[in-house]
PADOSE-266928 format. One line per 3 residues: number of its first residue (from 1); their letters; for each residue x, y, z of C-alpha. Coordinates in nm, 2 decimals, padded with zeros to 4 digits. Layout:
NUM) a) X:Y:Z  ...;
//
This chain:
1) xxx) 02.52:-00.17:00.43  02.67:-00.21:00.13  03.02:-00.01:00.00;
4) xxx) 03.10:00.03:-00.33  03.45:00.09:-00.40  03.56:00.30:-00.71;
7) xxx) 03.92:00.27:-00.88  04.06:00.52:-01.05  04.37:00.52:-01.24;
10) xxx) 04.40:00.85:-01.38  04.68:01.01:-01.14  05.05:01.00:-01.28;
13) xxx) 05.29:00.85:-01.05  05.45:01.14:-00.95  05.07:01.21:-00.75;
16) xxx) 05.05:00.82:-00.60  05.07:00.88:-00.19  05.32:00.71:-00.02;
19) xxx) 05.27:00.34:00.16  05.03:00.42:00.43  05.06:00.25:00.77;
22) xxx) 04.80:00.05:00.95  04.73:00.39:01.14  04.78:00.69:00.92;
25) xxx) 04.50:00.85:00.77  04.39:00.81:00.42  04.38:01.19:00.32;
28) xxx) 04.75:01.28:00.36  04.84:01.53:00.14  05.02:01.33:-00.19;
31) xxx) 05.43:01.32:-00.16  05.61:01.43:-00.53  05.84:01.15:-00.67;
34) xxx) 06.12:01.24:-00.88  06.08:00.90:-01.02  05.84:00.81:-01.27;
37) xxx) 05.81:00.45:-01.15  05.52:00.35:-00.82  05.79:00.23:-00.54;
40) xxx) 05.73:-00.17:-00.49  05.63:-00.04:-00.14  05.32:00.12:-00.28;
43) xxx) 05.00:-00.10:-00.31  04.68:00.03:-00.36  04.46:-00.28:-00.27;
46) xxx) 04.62:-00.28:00.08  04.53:00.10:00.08  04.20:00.02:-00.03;
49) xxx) 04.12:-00.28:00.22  04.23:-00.03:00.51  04.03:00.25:00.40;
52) xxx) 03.75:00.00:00.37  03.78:-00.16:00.74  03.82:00.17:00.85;
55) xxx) 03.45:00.26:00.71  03.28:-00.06:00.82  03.44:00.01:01.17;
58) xxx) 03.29:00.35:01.18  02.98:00.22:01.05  02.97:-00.05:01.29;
61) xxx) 03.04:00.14:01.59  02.79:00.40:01.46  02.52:00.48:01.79;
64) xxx) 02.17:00.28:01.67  01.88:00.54:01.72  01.53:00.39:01.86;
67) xxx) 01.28:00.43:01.57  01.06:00.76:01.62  00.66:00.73:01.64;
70) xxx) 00.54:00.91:01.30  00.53:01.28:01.30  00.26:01.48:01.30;
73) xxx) 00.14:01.78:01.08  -00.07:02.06:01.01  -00.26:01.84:00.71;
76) xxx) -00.30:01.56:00.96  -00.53:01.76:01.21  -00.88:01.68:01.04;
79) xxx) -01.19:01.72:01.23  -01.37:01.36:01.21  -01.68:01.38:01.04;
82) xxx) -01.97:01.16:01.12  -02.06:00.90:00.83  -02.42:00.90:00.75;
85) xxx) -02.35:00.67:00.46  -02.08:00.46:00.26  -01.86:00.64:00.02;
88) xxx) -02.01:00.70:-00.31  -01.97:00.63:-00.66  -01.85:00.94:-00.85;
91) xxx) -02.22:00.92:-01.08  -02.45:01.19:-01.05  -02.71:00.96:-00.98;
94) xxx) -02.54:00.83:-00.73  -02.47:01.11:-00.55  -02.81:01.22:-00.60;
97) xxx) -02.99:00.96:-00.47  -03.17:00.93:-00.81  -03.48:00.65:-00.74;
100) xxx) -03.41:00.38:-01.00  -03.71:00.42:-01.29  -03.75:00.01:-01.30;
103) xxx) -03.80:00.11:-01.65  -03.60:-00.16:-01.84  -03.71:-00.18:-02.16;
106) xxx) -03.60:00.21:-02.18  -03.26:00.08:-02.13  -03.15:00.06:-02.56;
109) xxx) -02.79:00.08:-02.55  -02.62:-00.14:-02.81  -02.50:-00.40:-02.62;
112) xxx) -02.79:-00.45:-02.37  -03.03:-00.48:-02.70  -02.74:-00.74:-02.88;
115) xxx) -02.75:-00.94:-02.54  -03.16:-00.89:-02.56  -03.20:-00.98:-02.90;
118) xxx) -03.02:-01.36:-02.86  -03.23:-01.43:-02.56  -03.37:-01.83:-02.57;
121) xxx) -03.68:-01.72:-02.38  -03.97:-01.86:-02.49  -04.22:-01.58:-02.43;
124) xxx) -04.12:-01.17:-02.50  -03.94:-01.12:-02.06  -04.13:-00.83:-01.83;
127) xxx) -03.90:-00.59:-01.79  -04.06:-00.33:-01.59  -04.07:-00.34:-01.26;
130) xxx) -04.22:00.03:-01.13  -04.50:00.02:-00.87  -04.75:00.29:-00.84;
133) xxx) -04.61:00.58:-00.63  -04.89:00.55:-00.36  -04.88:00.19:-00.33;
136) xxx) -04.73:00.22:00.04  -04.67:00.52:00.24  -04.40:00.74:00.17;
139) xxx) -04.22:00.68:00.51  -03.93:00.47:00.64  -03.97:00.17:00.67;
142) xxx) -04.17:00.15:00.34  -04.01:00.13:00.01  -04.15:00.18:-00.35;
145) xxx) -04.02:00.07:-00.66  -03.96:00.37:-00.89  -04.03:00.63:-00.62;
148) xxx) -03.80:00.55:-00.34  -03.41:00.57:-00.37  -03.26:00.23:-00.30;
151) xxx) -02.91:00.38:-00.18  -03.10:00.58:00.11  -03.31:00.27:00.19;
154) xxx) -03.03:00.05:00.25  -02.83:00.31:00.48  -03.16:00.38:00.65;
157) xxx) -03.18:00.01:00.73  -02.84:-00.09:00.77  -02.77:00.15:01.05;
160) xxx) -03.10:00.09:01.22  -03.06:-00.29:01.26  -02.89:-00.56:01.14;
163) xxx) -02.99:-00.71:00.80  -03.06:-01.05:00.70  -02.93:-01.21:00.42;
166) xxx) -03.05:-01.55:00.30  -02.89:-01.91:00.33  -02.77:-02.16:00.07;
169) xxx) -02.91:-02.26:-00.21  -02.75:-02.54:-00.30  -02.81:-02.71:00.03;
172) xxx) -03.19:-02.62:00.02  -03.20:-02.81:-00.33  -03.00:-03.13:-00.15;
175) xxx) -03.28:-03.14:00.09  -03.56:-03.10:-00.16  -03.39:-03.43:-00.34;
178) xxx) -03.39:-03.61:-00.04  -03.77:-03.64:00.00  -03.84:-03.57:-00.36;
181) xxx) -03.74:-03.73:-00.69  -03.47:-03.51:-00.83  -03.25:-03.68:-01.10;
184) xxx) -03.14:-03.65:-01.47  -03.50:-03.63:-01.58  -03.62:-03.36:-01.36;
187) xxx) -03.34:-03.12:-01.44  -03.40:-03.21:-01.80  -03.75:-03.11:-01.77;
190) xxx) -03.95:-03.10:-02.10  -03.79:-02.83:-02.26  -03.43:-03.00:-02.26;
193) xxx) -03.54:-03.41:-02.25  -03.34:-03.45:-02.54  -02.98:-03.25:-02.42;
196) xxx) -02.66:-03.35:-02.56  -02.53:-03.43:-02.18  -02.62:-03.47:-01.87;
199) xxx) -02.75:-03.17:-01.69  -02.79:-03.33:-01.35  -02.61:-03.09:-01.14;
202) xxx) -02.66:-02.80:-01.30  -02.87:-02.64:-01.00  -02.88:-02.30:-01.18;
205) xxx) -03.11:-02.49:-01.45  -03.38:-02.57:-01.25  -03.51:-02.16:-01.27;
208) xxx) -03.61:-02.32:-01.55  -03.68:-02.66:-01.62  -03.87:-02.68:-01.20;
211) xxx) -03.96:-02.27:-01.12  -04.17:-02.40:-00.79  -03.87:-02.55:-00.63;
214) xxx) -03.67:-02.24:-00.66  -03.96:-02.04:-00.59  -04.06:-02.29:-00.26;
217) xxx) -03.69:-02.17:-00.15  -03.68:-01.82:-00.18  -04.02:-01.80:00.01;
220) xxx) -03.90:-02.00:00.28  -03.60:-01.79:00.33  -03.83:-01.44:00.35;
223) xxx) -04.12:-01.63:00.57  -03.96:-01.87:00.77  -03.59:-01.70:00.80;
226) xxx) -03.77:-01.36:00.79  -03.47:-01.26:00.50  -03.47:-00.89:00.45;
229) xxx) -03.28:-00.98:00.12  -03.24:-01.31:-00.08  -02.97:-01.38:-00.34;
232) xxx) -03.10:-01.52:-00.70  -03.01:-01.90:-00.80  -02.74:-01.70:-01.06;
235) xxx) -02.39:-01.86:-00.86  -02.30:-02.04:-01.19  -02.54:-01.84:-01.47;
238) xxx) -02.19:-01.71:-01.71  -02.12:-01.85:-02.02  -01.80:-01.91:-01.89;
241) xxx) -01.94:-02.18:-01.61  -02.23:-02.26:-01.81  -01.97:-02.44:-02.08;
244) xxx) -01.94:-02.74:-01.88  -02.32:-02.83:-01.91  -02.27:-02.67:-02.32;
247) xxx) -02.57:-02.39:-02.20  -02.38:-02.07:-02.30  -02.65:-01.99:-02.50;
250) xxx) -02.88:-01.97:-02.22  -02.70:-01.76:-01.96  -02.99:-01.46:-01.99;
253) xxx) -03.32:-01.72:-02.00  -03.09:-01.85:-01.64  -02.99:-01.54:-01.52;
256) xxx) -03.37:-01.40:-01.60  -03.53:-01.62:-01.45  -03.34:-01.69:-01.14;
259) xxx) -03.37:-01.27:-01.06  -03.77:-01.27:-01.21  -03.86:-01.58:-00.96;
262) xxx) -03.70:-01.41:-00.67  -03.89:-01.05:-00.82  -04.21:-01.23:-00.71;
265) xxx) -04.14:-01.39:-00.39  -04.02:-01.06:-00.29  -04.32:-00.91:-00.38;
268) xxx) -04.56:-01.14:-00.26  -04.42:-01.14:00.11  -04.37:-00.77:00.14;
271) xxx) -04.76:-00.78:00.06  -04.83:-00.91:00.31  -04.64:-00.67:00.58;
274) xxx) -04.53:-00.37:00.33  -04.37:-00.27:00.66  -04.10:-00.53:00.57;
277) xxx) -04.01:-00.46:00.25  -03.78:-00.74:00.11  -03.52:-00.72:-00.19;
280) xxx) -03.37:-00.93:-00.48  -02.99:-00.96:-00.48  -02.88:-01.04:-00.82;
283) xxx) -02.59:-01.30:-00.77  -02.28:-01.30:-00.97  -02.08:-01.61:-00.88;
286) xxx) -01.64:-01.60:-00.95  -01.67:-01.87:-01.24  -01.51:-02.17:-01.22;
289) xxx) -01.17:-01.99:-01.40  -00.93:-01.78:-01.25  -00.78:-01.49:-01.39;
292) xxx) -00.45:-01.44:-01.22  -00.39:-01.85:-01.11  -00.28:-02.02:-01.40;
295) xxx) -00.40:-02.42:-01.44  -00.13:-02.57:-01.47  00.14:-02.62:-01.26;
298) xxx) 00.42:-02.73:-01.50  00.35:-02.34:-01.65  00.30:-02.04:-01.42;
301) xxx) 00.22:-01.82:-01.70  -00.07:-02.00:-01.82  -00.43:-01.87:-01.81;
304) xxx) -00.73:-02.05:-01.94  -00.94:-01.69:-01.93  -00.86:-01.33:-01.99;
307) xxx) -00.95:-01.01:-01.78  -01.21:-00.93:-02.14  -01.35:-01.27:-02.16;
310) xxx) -01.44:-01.30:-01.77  -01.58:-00.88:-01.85  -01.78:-00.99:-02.11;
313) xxx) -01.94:-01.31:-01.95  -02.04:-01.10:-01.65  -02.21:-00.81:-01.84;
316) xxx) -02.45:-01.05:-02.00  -02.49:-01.18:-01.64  -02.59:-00.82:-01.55;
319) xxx) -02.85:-00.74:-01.80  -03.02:-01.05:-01.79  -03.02:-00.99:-01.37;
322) xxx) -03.17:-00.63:-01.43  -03.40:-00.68:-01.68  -03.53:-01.02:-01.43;
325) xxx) -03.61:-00.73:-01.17  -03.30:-00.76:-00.94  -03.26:-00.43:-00.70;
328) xxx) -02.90:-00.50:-00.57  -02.57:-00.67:-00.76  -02.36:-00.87:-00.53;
331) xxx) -02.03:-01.01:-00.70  -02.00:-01.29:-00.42  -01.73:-01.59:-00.32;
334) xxx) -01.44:-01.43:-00.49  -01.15:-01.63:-00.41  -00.97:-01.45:-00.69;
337) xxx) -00.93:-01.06:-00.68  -00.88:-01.00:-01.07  -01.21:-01.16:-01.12;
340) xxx) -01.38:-00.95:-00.91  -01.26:-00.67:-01.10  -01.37:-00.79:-01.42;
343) xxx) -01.71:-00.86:-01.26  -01.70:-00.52:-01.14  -01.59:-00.35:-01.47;
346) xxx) -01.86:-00.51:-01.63  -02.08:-00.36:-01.32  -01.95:00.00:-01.40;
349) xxx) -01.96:-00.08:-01.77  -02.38:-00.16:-01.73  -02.41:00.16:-01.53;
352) xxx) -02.26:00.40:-01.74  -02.45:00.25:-02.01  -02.76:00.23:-01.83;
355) xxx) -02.72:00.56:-01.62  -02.89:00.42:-01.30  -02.77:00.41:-00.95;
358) xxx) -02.76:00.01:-00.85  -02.58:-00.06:-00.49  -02.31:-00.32:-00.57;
361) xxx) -02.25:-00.58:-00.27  -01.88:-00.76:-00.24  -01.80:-01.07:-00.09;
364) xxx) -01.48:-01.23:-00.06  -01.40:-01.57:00.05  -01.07:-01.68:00.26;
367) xxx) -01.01:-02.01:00.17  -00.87:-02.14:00.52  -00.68:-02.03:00.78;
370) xxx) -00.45:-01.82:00.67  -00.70:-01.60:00.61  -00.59:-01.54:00.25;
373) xxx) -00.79:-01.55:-00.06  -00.69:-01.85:-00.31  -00.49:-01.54:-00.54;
376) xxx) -00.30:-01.51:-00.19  -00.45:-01.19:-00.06  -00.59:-01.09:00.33;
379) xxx) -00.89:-00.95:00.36  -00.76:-00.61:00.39  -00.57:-00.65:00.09;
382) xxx) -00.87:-00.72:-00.14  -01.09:-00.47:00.02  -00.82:-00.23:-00.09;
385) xxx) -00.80:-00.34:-00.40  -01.15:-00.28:-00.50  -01.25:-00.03:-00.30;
388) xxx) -01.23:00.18:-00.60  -01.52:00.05:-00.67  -01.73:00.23:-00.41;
391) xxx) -01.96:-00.07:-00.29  -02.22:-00.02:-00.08  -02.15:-00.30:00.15;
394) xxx) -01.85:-00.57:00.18  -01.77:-00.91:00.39  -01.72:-01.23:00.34;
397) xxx) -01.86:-01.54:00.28  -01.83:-01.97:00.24  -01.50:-02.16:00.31;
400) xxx) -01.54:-02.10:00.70  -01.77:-02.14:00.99  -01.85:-01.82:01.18;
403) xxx) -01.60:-01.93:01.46  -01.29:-01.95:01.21  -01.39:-01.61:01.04;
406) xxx) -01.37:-01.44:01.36  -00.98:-01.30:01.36  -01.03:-01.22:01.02;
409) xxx) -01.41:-01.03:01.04  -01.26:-00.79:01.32  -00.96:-00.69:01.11;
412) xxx) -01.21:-00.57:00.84  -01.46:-00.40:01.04  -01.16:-00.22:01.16;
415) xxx) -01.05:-00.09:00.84  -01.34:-00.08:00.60  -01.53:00.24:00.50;
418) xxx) -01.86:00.11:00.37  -02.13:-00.18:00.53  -01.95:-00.45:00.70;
421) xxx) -02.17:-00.85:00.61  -02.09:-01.20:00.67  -02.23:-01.53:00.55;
424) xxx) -02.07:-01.81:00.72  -02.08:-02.17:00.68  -02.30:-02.37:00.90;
427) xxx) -01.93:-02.44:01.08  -01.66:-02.69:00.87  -01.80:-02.99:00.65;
430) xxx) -01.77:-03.35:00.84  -01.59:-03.61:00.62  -01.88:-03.69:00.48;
433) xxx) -01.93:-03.37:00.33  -02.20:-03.21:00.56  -02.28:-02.96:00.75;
436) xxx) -02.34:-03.04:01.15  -02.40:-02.74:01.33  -02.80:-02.70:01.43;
439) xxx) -02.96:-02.36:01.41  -02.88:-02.29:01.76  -02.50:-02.36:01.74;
442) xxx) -02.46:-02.15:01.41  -02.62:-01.84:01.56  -02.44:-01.87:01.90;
445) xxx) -02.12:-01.86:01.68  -02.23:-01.56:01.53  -02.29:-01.40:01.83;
448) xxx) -01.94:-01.26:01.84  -02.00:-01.04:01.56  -02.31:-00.92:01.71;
451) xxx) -02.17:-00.85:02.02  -01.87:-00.66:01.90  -02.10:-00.48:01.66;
454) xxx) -01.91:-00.57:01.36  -02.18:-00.64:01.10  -02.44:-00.44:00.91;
457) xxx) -02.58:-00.73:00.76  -02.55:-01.18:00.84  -02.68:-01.43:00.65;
460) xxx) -02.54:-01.80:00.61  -02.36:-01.98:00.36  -02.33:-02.40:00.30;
463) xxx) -02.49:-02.61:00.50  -02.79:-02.31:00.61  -03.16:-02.33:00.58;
466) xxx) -03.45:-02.11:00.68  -03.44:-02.23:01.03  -03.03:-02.14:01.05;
469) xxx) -03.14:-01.80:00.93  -03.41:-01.78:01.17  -03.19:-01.86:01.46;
472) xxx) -02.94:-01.62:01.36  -03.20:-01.33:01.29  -03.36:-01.36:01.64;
475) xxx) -03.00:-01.38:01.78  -02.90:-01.04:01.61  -03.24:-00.86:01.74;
478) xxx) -03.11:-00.79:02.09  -02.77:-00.60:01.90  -02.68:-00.26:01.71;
481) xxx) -02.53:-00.28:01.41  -02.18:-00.16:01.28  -02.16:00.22:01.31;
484) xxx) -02.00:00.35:01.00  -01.65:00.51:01.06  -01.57:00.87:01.07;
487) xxx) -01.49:01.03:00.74  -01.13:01.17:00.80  -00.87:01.32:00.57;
490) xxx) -00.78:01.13:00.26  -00.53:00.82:00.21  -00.37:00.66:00.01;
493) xxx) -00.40:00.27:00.01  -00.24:00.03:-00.20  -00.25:-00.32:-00.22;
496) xxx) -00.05:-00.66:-00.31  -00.04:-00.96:-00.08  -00.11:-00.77:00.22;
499) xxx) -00.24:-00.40:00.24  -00.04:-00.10:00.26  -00.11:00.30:00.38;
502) xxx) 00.09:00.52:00.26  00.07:00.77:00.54  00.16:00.47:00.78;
505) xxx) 00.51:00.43:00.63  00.76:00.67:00.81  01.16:00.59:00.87;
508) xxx) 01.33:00.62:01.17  01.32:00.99:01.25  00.90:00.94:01.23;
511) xxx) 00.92:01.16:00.85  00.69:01.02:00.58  00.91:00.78:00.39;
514) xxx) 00.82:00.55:00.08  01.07:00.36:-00.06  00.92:00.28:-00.50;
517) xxx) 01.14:00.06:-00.68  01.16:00.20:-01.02  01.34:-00.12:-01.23;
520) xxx) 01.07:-00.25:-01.35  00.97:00.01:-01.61  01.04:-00.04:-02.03;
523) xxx) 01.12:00.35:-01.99  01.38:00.35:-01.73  01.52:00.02:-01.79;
526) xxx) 01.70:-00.14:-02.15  01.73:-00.46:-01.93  01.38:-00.51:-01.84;
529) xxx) 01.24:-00.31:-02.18  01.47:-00.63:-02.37  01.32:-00.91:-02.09;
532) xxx) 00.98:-00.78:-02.16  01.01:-00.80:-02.53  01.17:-01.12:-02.52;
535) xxx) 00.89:-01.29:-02.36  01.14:-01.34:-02.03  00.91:-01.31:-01.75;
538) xxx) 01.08:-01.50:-01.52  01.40:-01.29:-01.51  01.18:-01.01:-01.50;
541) xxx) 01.01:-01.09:-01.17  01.41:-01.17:-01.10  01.42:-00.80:-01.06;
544) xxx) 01.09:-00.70:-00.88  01.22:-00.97:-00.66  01.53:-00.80:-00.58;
547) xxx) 01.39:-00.43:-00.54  01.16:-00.59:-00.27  01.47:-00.76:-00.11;
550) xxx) 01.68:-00.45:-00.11  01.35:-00.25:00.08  01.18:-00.12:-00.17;
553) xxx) 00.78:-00.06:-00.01  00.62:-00.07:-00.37  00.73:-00.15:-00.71;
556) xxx) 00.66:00.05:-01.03  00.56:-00.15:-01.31  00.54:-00.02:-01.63;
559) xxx) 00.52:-00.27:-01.94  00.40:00.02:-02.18  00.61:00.21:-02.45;
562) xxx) 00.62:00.47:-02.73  00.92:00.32:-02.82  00.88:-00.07:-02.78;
565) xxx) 00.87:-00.12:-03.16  01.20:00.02:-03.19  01.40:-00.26:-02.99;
//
């Protein structure tokens, strides 16, 4: 506890109390002086530092209370309501069930057409996807483009079994290398023998520059892994990541193509057992920039990307997904939250634009351990941060094996309100760089999930192929999937490092209690306004840092003014 003592001068001498003894109480009435002079005997700092022990003795003989369980309340007693499906998006498409059209080239806003109209592609891009409405039967588990609502589908089928995802890409196109020529001349291909540098590397490319080895991967995935979805070879397809091979002017030929060749594969599979239908999920990689992690060490500050840059790099990712025939978005390996909500502004951007109702996937990735993202966050944390959002379905994927994700899986299937996935790595990489768990030992580790019934939908990550998947698939047969939570009253949940519920935070009497540190605001603060305008960010986060300290639960930040030009 801390006691702040005020001194005040303002009595006349003939009002100052007598010398007080060790014993005597401070609130004796005053004594009259016929003497305008304090008597030597008088000394208010010896008054002062009895009056103070006296208070921390009190204080420190005060009885300590046991901490009460938080009360309860009338708006607390909320009758649990069965969820049939995630929460959704506030569109009225959305909450609809409007069928997407598959009717691209309707889609004329400004921006899409801009994006359009600078496309390398060779030849004018299909962009309609629609299928006859008879072309399989109107029933679950059949599914028609254009007829069908793709929101219902997926709840349909992710609360009747679990779902399979695909494997790796990149690890398919390392095997392909090792019993096939694949060097600087094959990802040049014709169309690029003449590139400024090399392009070797640059696995997105090869949508391009060698379509049947892409293609020969997706179809392996759907036949031999029996995928119920498969992600497009998009990971890297953003201007942004695109620089380091000097290809930013390709990112919708590489995004288009990538989502188109899937489009078939899809197609041609679910041909053959229309019972089966299988899906493209347009992948939207984090870029190889962060937006809240600065490069360089000597400056904290620093940022080699802003939150518009990474929005506007992802939107043309979008369009050139959609208009390639894509049915889901998935903004995937996000080891940094603020990219993942550029990548999901530009998301809500496309479908306010667009007004169609496209379920967005999110994946996560904890980079060890800890079970943090890279930005510092749990699990819990970034789920809360973009649940805003309203995604259909969320997990996590890379960095770990299925074993080391466990801990960290079970705290989100406890907590999150939508479909629960996970695509693991084939365990951690040997020091060679590889991957050494078989098919059998990668499903057996997934097994937990499955027998927990934490997941809605599993897949794999580095170091999978089709048989991984395949093991993994006819592990998950014999389980249910994750059973959505009940819909209760509403919360509020915040989010920094770790998570936080407001209605969880009660003091010691078990009363709602939330403790806001209000310092750093321009409005409410000259000190911090004058730091702010100064460019003084370090003393700044001096004072969140303190408000924290002294036990505040959140921290009010407010770096916007009517009045900032008049400092």
């Amino acid at each position: 506890h801390a006691t702040i003592i005020i001194i005040s001068l303002s009595r006349t001498a003939s009002e100052i109390p007598p010398p007080l003894d060790e014993g005597k109480r401070l609130d004796a009435a005053p004594v009259k002086s016929s003497s305008p002079t304090v008597s030597a005997a008088y000394n208010p700092l010896r008054r002062i530092r009895i009056w103070t022990e006296e208070v921390m003795t009190t204080m420190n003989n005060k009885k300590e209370y046991p901490k009460q369980p938080r009360k309860q309340f009338a708006y607390d007693e909320v009758e649990p309501i069965p969820a049939v499906e995630p929460p959704l998006p506030t569109s009225d498409v959305a909450l609809n069930h409007v069928p997407n059209p598959y009717l691209n080239s309707k889609l004329t806003h400004e921006k899409i057409a801009a994006i359009r109209a600078k496309a390398t592609s060779l030849t004018k891009p299909k962009l309609d996807y629609a299928q006859e409405k008879g072309t399989y039967p109107e029933s679950f588990p059949h599914f028609v483009r254009g007829r069908d609502s793709l929101r219902e589908y997926i709840a349909s089928l992710f609360t009747s079994r679990i779902a399979i995802y695909d494997g790796a890409m990149g690890t398919m196109i390392q095997n392909y290398a090792k019993r096939n020529r694949l060097e600087e001349e094959e990802y040049r291909g014709e169309r690029f023998v003449d590139w400024k540098c090399n392009m070797k590397g640059n696995n997105d490319q090869l949508s391009i520059t060698q379509p049947h080895i892409i293609s020969g991967i997706y179809k392996e995935y759907l036949e031999v892994g029996g995928s119920d979805l498969i992600g497009t070879n998009t990971f890297s397809s953003t201007t942004i990541a695109m620089a380091d091979y000097e290809m930013e002017d390709y990112v919708y030929e590489l995004n288009y193509e990538g989502a188109r060749l899937a489009r078939e594969a899809c197609d041609e599979v679910t041909a053959k057992d229309p019972s089966k239908p299988r899906f493209v999920v347009g992948a939207i990689g984090p870029t190889n920039r962060t937006g809240s992690i600065s490069p360089s060490v000597e400056d904290p500050a620093a940022r080699n990307v802003t939150f518009d840059e990474l929005v506007e790099a992802y939107f043309e990712q979008i369009v050139a997904l959609m208009d390639g025939g894509a049915d889901i978005l998935m903004v995937e390996t996000i080891f940094d939250t603020l990219n993942a909500k550029a990548a999901l502004y530009a998301v809500g951007e496309y479908l306010d634009f667009t007004g169609l109702d496209i379920p967005v996937f999110v994946s996560g990735t904890l980079v060890d351990q800890s079970g943090r993202t890279l930005s510092g966050q749990t699990g819990e944390a970034f789920y809360a941060s973009i649940r805003h959002s309203k995604p259909m379905c969320v997990g996590l994927n890379c960095a770990l094996g299925a074993k080391h994700m466990t801990p960290f899986v079970e705290k989100l299937a406890n907590c999150v309100e939508c479909f629960l996935h996970v695509y693991s790595n084939a365990g951690l990489p040997n020091a060679m760089g590889g991957y050494d768990e078989t098919p059998d030992d990668m499903a057996e580790q997934n097994k937990v999930f499955f027998e927990n019934g934490w997941l809605n939908m599993v897949g794999g990550c580095c170091g999978s192929t089709p048989p991984h998947i395949k093991a993994i698939r006819e592990m998950s047969e014999s389980y249910k999937p994750r059973k959505l939570p009940d819909i209760g009253r509403p919360k509020m949940w915040l989010s920094g490092l770790e998570d936080l519920i407001v209605d969880d935070v009660h003091n010691h009497l078990g009363l709602p209690f939330l403790n806001v540190g209000e310092r750093c605001n321009i409005s409410g603060s000259i000190r911090f306004k004058k730091l702010m305008m100064a460019g003084d960010y370090g003393t700044a986060m001096d004072i969140a840092k303190k408000q924290v300290e002294d036990g505040a639960h959140v921290i009010d930040i407010n770096v916007d003014d009517g009045m900032l030009d008049g400092i």
